[in-house]
N, C-alpha and C positions, 0 to 999 in steps of 0.2 A: 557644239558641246551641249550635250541633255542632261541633265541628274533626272531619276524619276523614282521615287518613292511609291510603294503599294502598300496599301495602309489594308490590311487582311483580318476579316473578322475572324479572330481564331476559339469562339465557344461552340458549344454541342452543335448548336442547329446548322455550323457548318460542315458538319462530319462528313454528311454524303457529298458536299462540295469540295472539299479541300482538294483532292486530288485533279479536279478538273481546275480547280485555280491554280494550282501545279503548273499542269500541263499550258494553262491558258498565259498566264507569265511568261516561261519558256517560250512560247508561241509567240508575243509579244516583242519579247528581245532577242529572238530568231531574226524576226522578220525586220527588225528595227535596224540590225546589223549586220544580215544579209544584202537589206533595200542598196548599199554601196552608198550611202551618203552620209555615213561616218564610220570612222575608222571605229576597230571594237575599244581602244583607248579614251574615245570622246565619249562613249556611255557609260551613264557610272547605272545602279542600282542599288535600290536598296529596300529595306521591309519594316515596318512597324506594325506588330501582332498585336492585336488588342483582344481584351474580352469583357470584365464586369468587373465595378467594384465589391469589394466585402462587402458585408456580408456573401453574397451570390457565387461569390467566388474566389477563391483564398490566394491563386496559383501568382497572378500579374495584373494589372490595367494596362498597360502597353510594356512590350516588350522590344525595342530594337535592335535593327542587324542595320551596321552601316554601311555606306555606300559600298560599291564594289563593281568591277569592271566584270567578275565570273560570277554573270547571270544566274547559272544552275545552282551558285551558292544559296542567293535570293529566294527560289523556288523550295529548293529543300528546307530552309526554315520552316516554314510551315508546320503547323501542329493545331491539334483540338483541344478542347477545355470544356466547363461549365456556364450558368449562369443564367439569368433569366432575360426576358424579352422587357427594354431595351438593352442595347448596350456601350462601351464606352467610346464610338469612334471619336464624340469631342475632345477626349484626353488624348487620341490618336491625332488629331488635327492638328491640337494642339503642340504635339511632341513632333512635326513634322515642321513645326514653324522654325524650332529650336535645331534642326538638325544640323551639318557642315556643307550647307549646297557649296559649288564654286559659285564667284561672284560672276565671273562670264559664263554662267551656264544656264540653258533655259529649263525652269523645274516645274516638274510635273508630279503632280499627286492623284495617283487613282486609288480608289476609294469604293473595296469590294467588299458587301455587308448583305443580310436580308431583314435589317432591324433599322428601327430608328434609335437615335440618341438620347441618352437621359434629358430628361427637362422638357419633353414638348406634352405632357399629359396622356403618353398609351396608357393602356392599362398595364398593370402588374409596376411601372415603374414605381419608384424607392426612393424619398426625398435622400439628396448626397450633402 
């Protein structure tokens, strides 16, 4: 049994990516549940969309889709937004601690962004 959460940077600077993280997901739990070493029952998925806090960005700081067995659910969540450079995957991290893993199940967090996290001193970052 896997749970696997994809925690997806969903602001601007992902726009030209998204669709390939689309696809690259999908590809993922294709392959995962193709491999014949678990039934499509024992994989769950699921998504935590993240992007900026306010100011920077009015829309969310994480958004969740819960677990789910129909992968393509997962993938289609997917969306773009604003915000400036960093952005919130802490609060994505975060809300991935708190999710409904199963207790017998082995979880997994991937963790797709091209920014780093508030708080380490980039530039442009925003005391929260």
């Amino acid at each position: 049994l896997s749970d696997i959460m994809f925690l997806q940077d969903a602001t601007g600077s992902q726009q030209p990516y998204i669709d390939t993280a689309r696809n690259k997901i999908s590809q993922i739990c294709n392959t995962l549940i193709s491999g014949g070493k678990f039934a499509p029952q024992d994989l769950r998925f699921g998504l935590i969309a993240f992007r900026d806090h306010p100011p920077q960005d009015q829309s969310f700081v994480t958004q969740q889709f819960p677990f789910t067995t129909e992968f393509g659910v997962v993938a289609s969540n997917l969306a773009t937004g604003s915000g400036d450079r960093p952005e919130a995957q802490s609060d994505a991290l975060s809300a991935a601690l708190k999710v409904d893993w199963k207790d017998n199940a082995t979880n997994i967090v991937v963790l797709i962004t091209d920014s780093p996290p508030h708080g380490v001193g980039e530039d442009g970052d925003v005391s929260l």
